[in-house]
C-alpha positions as CSV (number, residue, x, y, z in Angstrom):
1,X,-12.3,17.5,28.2
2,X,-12.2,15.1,25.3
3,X,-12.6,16.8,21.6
4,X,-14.7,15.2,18.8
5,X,-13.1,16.0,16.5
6,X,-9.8,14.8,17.9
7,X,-11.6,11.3,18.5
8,X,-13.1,10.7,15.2
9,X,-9.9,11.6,13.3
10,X,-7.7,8.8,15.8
11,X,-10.9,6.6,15.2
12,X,-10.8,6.4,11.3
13,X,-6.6,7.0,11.6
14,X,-6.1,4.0,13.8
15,X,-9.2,1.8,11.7
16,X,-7.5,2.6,7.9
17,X,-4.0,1.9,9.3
18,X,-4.9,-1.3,10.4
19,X,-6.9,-2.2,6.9
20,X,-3.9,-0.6,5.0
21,X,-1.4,-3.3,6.4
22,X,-3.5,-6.3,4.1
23,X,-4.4,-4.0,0.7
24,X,-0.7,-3.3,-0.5
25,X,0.5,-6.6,0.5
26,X,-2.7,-8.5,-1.4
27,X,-1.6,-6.4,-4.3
28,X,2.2,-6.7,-4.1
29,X,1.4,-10.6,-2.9
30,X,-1.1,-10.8,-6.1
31,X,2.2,-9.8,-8.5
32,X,4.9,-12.7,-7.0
33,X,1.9,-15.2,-7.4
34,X,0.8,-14.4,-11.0
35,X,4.7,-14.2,-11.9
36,X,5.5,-18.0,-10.2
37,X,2.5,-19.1,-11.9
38,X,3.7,-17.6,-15.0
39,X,6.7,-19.4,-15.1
40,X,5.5,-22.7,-14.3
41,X,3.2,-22.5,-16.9
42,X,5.9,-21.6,-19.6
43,X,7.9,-24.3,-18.2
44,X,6.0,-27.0,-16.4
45,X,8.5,-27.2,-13.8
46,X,6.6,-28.6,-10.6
47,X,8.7,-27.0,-8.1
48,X,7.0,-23.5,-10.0
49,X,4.1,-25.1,-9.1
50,X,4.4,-26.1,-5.5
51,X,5.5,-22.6,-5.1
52,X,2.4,-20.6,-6.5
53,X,0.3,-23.0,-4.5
54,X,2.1,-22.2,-1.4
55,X,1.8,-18.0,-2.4
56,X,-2.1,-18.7,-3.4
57,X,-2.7,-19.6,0.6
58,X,-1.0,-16.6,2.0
59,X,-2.7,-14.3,-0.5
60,X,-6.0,-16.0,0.2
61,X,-5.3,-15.6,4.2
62,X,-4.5,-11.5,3.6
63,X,-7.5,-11.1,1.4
64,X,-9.6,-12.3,3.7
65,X,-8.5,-9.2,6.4
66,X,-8.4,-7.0,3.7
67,X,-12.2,-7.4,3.2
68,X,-12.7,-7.9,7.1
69,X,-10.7,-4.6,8.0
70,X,-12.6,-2.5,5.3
71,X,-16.5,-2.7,6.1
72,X,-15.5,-0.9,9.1
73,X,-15.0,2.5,7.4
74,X,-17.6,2.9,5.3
75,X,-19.9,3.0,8.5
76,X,-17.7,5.2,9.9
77,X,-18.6,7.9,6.9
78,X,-21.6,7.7,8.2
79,X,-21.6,7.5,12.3
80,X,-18.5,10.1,12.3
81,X,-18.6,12.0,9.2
82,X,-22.2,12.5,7.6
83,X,-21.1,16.3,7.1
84,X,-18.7,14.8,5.2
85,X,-20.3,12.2,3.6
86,X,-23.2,14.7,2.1
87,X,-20.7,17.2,0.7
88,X,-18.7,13.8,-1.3
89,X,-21.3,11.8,-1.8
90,X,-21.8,12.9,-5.2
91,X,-18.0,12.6,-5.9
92,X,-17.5,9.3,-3.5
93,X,-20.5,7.6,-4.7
94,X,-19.2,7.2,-8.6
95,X,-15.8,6.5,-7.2
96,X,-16.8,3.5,-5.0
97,X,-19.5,2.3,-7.7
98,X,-16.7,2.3,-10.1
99,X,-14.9,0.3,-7.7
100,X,-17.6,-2.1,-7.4
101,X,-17.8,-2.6,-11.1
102,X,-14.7,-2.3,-12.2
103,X,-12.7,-4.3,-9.2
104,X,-14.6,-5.8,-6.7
105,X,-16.7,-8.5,-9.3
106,X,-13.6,-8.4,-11.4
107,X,-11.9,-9.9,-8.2
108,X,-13.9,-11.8,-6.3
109,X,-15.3,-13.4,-9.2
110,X,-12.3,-14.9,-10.1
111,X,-11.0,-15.6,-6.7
112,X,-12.3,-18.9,-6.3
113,X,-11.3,-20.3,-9.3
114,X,-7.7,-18.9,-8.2
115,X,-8.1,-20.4,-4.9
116,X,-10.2,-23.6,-5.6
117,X,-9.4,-24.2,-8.7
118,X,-6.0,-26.0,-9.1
119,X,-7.3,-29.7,-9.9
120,X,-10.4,-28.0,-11.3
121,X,-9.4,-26.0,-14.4
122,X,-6.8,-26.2,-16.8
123,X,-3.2,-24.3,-16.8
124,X,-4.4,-21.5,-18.9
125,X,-7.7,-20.9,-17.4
126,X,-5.9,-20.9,-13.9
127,X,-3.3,-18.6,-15.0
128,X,-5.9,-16.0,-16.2
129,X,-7.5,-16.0,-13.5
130,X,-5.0,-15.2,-11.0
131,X,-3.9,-12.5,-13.4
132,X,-8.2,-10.8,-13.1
133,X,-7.8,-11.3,-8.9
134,X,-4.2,-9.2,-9.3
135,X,-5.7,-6.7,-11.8
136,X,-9.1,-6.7,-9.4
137,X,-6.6,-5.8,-6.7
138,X,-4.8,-3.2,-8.1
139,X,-8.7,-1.4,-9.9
140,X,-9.6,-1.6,-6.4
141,X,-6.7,0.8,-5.6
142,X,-7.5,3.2,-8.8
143,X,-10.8,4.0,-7.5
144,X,-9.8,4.7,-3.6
145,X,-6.7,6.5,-4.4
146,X,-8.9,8.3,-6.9
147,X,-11.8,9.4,-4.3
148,X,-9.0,10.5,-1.8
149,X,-6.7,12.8,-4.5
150,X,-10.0,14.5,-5.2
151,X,-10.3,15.1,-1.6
152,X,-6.7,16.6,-2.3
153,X,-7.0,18.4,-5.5
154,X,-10.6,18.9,-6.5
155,X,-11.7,18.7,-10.0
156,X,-14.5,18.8,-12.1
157,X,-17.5,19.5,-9.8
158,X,-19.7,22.7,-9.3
159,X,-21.0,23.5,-5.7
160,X,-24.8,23.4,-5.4
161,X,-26.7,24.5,-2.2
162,X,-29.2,22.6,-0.3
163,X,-31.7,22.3,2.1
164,X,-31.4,20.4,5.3
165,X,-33.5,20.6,8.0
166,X,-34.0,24.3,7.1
167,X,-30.0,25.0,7.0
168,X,-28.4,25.3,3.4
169,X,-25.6,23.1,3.1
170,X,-23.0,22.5,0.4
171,X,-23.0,19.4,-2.1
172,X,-20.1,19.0,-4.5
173,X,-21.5,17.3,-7.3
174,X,-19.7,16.1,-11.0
175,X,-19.4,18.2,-14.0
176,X,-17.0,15.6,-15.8
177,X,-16.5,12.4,-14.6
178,X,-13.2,12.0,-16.3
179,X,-11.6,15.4,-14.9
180,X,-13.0,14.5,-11.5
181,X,-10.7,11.0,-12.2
182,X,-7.4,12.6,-13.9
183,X,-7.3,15.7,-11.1
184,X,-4.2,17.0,-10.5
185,X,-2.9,14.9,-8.7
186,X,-4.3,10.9,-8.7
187,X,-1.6,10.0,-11.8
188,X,1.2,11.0,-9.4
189,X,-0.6,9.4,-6.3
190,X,-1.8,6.4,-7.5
191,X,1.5,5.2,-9.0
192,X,3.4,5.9,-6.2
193,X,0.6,4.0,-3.7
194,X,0.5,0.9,-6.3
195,X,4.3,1.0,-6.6
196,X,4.8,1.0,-2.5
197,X,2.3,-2.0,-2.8
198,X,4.9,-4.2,-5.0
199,X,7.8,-3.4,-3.3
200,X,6.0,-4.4,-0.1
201,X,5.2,-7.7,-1.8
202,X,8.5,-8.1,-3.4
203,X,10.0,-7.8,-0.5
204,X,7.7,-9.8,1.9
205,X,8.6,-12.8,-0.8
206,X,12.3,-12.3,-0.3
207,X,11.7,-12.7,3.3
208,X,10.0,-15.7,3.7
209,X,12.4,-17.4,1.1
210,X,15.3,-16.1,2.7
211,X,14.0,-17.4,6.0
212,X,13.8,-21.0,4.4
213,X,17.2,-20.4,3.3
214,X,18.7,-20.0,6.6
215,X,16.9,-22.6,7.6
216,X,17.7,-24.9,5.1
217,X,14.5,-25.8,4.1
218,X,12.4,-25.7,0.6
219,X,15.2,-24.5,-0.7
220,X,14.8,-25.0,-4.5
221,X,11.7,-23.4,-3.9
222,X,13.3,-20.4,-2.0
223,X,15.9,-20.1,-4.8
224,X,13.3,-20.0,-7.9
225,X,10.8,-17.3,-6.0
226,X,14.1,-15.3,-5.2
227,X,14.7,-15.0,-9.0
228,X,11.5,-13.5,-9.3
229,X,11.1,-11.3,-5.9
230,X,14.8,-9.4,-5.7
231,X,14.9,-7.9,-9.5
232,X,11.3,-7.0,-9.2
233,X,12.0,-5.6,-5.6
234,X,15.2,-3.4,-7.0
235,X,13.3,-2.7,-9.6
236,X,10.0,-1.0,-8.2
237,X,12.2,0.5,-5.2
238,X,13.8,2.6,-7.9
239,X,10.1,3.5,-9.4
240,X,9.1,4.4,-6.0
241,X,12.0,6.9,-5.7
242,X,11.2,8.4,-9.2
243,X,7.2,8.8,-8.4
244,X,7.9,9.9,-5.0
245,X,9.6,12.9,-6.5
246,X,7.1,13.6,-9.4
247,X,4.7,13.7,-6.8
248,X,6.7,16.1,-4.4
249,X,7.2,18.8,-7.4
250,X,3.4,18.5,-8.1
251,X,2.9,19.8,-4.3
252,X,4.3,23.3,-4.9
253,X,1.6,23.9,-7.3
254,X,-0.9,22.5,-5.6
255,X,-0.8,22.0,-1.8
256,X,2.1,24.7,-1.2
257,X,1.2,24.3,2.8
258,X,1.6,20.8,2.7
259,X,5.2,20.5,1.0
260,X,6.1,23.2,3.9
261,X,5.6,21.1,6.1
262,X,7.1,18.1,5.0
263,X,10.3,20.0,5.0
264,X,9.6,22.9,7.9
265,X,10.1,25.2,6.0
266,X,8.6,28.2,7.9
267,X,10.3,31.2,6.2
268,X,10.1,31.8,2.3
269,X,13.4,34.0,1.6
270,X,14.9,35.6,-1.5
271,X,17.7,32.5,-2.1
272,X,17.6,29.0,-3.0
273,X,15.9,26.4,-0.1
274,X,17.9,23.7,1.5
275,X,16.6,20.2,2.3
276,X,16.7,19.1,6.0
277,X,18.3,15.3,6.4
278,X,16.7,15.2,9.5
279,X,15.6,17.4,12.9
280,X,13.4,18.8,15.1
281,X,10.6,20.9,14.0
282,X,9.4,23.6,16.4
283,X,6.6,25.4,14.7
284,X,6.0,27.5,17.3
285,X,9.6,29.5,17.3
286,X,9.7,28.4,13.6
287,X,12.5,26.4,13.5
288,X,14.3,23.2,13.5
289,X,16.4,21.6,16.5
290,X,19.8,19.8,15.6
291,X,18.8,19.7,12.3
292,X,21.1,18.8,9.4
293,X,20.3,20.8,5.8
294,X,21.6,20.0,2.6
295,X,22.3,24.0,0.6
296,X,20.1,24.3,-2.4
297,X,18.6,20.3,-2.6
298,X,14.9,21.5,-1.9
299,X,15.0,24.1,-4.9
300,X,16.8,21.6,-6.9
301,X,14.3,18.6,-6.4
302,X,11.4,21.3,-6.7
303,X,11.7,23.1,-9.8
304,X,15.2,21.1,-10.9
305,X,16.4,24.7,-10.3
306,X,18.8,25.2,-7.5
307,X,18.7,28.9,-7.3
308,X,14.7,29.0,-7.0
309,X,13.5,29.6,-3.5
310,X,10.6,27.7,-2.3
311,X,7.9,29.0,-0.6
312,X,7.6,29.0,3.0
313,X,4.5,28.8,5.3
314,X,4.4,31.7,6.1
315,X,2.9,32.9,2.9
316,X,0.1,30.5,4.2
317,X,-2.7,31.8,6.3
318,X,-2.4,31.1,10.2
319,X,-5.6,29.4,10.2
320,X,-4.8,27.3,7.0
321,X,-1.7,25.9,8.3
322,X,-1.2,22.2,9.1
323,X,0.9,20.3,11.6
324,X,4.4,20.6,11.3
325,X,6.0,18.1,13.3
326,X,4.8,14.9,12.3
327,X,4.3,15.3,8.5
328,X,8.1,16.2,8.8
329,X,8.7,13.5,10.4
330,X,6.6,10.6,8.2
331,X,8.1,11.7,5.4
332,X,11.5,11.8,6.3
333,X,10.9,8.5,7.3
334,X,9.6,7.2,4.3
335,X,12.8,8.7,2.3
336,X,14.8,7.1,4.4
337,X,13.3,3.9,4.7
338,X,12.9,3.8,0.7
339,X,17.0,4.8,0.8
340,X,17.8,1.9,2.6
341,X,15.4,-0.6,1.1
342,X,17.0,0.6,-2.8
343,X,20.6,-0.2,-1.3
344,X,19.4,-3.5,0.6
345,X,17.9,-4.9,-3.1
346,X,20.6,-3.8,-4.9
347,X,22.9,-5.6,-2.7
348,X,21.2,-9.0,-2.3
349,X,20.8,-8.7,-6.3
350,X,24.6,-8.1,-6.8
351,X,24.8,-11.3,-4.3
352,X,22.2,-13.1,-6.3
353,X,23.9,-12.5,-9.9
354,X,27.4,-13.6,-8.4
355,X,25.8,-16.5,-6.9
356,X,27.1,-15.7,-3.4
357,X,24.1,-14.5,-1.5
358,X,23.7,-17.8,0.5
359,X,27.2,-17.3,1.9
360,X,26.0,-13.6,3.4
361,X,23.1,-14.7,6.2
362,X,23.7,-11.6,6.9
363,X,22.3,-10.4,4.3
364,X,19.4,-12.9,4.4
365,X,18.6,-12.0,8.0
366,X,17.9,-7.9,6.5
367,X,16.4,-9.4,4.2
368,X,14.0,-11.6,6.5
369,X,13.0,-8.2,8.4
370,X,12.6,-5.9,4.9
371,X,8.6,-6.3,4.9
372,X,8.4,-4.7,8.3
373,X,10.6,-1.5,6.6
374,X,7.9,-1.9,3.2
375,X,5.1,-1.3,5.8
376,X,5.9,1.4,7.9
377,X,6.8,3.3,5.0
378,X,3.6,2.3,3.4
379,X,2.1,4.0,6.5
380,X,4.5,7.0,6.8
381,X,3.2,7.9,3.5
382,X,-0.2,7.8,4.5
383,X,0.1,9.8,7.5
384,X,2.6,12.4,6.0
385,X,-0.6,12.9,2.9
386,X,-3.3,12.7,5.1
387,X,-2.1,15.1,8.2
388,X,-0.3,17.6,5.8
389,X,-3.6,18.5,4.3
390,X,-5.2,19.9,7.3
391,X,-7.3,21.6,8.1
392,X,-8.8,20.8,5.1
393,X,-10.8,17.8,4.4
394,X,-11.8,18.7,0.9
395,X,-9.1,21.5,-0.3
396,X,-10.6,24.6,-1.7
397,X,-10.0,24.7,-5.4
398,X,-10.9,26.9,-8.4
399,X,-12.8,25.4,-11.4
400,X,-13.3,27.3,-14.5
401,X,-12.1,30.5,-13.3
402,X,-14.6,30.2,-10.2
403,X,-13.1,29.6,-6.3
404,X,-14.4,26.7,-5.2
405,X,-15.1,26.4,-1.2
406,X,-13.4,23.6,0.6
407,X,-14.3,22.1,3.7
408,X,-12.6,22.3,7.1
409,X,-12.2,19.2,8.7
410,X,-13.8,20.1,11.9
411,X,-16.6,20.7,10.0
412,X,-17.3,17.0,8.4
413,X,-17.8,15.6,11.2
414,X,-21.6,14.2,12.4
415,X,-23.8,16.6,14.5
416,X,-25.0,13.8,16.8
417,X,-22.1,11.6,17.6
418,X,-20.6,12.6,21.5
419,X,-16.9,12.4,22.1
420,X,-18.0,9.5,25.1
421,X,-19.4,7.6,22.2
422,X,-16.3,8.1,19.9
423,X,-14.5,7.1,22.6
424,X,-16.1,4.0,23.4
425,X,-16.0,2.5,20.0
426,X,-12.6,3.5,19.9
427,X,-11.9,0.9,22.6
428,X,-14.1,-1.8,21.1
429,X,-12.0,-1.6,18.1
430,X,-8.9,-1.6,19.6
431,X,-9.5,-4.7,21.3
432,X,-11.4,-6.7,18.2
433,X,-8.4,-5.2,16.0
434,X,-6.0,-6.9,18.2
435,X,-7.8,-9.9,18.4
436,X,-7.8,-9.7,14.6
437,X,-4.0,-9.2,14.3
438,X,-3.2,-11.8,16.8
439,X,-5.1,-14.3,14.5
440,X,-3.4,-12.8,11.3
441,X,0.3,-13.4,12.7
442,X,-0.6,-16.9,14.0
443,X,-2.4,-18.3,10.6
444,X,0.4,-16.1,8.7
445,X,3.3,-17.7,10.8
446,X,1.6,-21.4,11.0
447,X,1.5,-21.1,6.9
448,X,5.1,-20.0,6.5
449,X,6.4,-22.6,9.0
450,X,4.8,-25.1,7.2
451,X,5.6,-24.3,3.8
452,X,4.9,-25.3,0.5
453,X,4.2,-28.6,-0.2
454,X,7.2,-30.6,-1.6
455,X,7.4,-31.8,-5.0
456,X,7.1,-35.3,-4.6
457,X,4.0,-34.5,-2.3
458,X,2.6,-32.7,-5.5
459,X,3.1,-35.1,-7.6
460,X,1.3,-37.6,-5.5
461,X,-1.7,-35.6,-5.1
462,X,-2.0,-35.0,-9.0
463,X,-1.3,-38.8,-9.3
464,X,-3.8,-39.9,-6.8
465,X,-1.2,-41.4,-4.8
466,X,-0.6,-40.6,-1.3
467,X,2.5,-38.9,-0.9
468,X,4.5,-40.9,1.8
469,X,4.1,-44.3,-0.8
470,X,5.8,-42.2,-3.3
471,X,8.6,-41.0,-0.8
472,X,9.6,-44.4,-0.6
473,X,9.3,-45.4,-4.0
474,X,11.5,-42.8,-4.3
475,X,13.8,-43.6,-1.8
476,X,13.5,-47.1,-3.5
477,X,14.5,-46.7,-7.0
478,X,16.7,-43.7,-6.2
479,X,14.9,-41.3,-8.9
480,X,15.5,-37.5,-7.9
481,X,11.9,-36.5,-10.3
482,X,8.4,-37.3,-10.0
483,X,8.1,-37.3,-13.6
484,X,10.5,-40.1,-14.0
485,X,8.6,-42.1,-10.9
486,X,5.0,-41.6,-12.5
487,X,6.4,-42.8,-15.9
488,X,7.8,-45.8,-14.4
489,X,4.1,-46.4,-12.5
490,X,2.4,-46.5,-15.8
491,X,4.6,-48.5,-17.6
């Protein structure tokens, strides 16, 4: 017999996983883009300029499913989730007004001047506004990440009972705004989720240029975005590491079950707690298969104590206790993943600073499949967050000396919505997702293939010439810059 609950939790899973691919990479995207256009505006070198043209189209192409992919769940707070929805809406409803304010004018306001606006608007204008659609970008982030750490570590709200349809229900509602914002945990969170967002676009820049690079093609272009995406790839891989372990210590103090399970750690015992590499959690005989643990790491990266022990999950209540298996799993994962991707940029910037890297394809061929790595450990992180956390969908908390009820997952969900119907829509979306995705890669690939426009071509345009009469002109007088040909035309 299918479960409702079960159903709607794959449902909004399988619809935010989908919308989470085009967020961090609009954000991480957003950052490469204002950076080239930076430079060409300190420097006026066209090839700059060819190259933040090209990066405004593929930004423009992943905004555009960002939007498209994230209508879908706000309806589903209400078809799935009203429960749900009436006990946050308080909390939710500043949130994503906030958002509104804050980010969404802030962004698309400013988008079509960053998209339209090239021959439109001067250097500087242009430049600031691609910097408002990247800081849009990244407010729109604050407020979400914001409205889900409350979910995690409520703050500054007061339970108040009400009356629906002769049943009193619970309604978290604000006390202070601003320690509903700063709970315990949305610092930690939201740096680490806007972090994982640059290193995605960092990275997703090295491989397209690396690409042309094998290829032999654009390749001054390649080389100059390359300056910009490996540094700032090393850079916020290294950030992500450092966040990623603030935010770990933070979970002994306040989701104790959920840390557990990220690290199976069913038994709390009167000696320091080793780290598992990896293995194979079996919650049932509490335990974990062929696994490999490191003596002392856990209560070292903890409480930067190695003879503290950790607690276990057993001094969690049966009925409180999350999944083990797969949180263990997504974040071991994302560790790994983020391992591999701090080595890969520090290699192909050692290559880079000796000048060697286009000797190592290699290296440019990890390099080309690093965005896929940037992803799935974008969405490890999700999962491990989001599953380690049940049962709760709203954790219990204690404000001003008063506990706080939470609620239970199971009961969010909408009184009227059938597991048939759930079921139904989940196929529908499966099949207008793919659809969607299909049409993502193909304008995505179609883009890249074609690639920026060349220099010459530029100029042209800017000129008001057509572009093949100036390939031969410069073919003709043997000039290598368009500045030189366009100074020629008007003498």
């Amino acid at each position: 017999m299918m479960d409702v609950e079960i159903l709607s939790r794959l449902q909004f899973a399988g619809t935010i996983m989908f919308h989470y691919l085009f967020p961090p990479l609009s954000i991480g995207l957003g950052l490469q883009l204002f950076l080239c256009e930076l430079s060409y505006y300190r420097t006026r070198n066209p090839v700059w300029e060819a190259a933040a043209r090209f990066w405004t189209r593929i930004f423009a192409v992943n905004f555009a499913m960002g939007v498209a992919t994230g209508i879908v769940m706000e309806f589903e707070f209400g078809t799935n989730w009203a429960a749900y929805s009436r006990f946050v809406g308080d909390v939710f409803g500043s949130a994503l007004a906030a958002e509104g304010i804050f980010a969404f004018f802030l962004e698309s306001g400013f988008l079509a001047v960053l998209v339209f606006g090239w021959d439109r608007v001067g250097p500087t204008m242009h430049l600031f506004s691609t910097l408002m659609v990247f800081l849009g970008s990244m407010f729109s982030a604050v407020w979400i990440v914001v409205a889900n750490s409350w979910q995690q570590t409520p703050a500054g709200y007061h339970i108040v009972w009400h009356d629906v349809q002769g049943e009193s229900m619970p309604r978290a509602e604000i006390t202070d705004f601003w320690a509903m914002v700063f709970n315990p945990s949305s610092v930690d969170r939201l740096t680490h989720t806007l972090i994982g967002a640059l290193v995605l676009g960092a990275f997703f820049v090295a491989s397209v240029c690396s690409f042309y690079l094998l290829k032999d093609r654009h390749e001054d272009i390649a080389r100059k975005c390359l300056s910009i995406a490996l540094p700032t790839s090393l850079l916020f891989t290294f950030l992500a590491a450092i966040t990623g372990h603030d935010s770990a210590q933070k979970l002994v103090e306040t989701q104790p079950a959920k840390l557990a399970a990220m690290e199976a750690h069913f038994e709390t015992r009167d000696e320091p707690t080793g780290l598992y590499l990896f293995g194979w959690p079996d919650a049932e005989q509490e335990t974990v298969h062929m696994g490999i643990q490191v003596p002392n790491l856990l209560s070292l990266m903890v409480y930067n104590d190695p003879t503290k022990p950790v607690p276990g999950m057993d001094q969690i209540p049966a009925d409180e206790r999350p999944p083990v298996w797969l949180p263990f799993q997504t974040f071991h994962l994302m560790v790994g993943l983020g391992t591999m991707m701090i080595g890969v940029a520090a290699l192909a910037c050692w290559f880079w600073f000796r000048q060697t890297l286009d000797s190592k394809r290699w290296l440019l061929w990890v390099l080309v499949f690093m965005p896929i790595a940037a992803m799935t450990a974008n969405q490890a992180g999700w999962i491990t967050a989001e599953v380690g956390r049940q049962p709760w969908i709203v954790y219990p908390s204690v404000q001003n000396g008063v506990e706080m009820i939470g609620l239970r997952t199971a009961d969010g969900l909408s009184e009227s919505v059938t597991a048939e119907q759930v079921l139904s829509s989940i196929i529908l979306f499966g099949i207008i997702y793919s659809m969607l995705f299909a049409v993502w890669v193909f304008v995505l690939n179609h883009k890249i293939q074609h690639g920026p426009e060349s220099v010459e071509a530029l100029l042209a345009h800017k000129a008001g010439l057509r572009p093949q009469s100036m390939s031969e002109q410069f073919e003709q007088t043997g000039k290598s810059h368009g500045g030189d040909f366009l100074e020629e035309d008007s003498q």
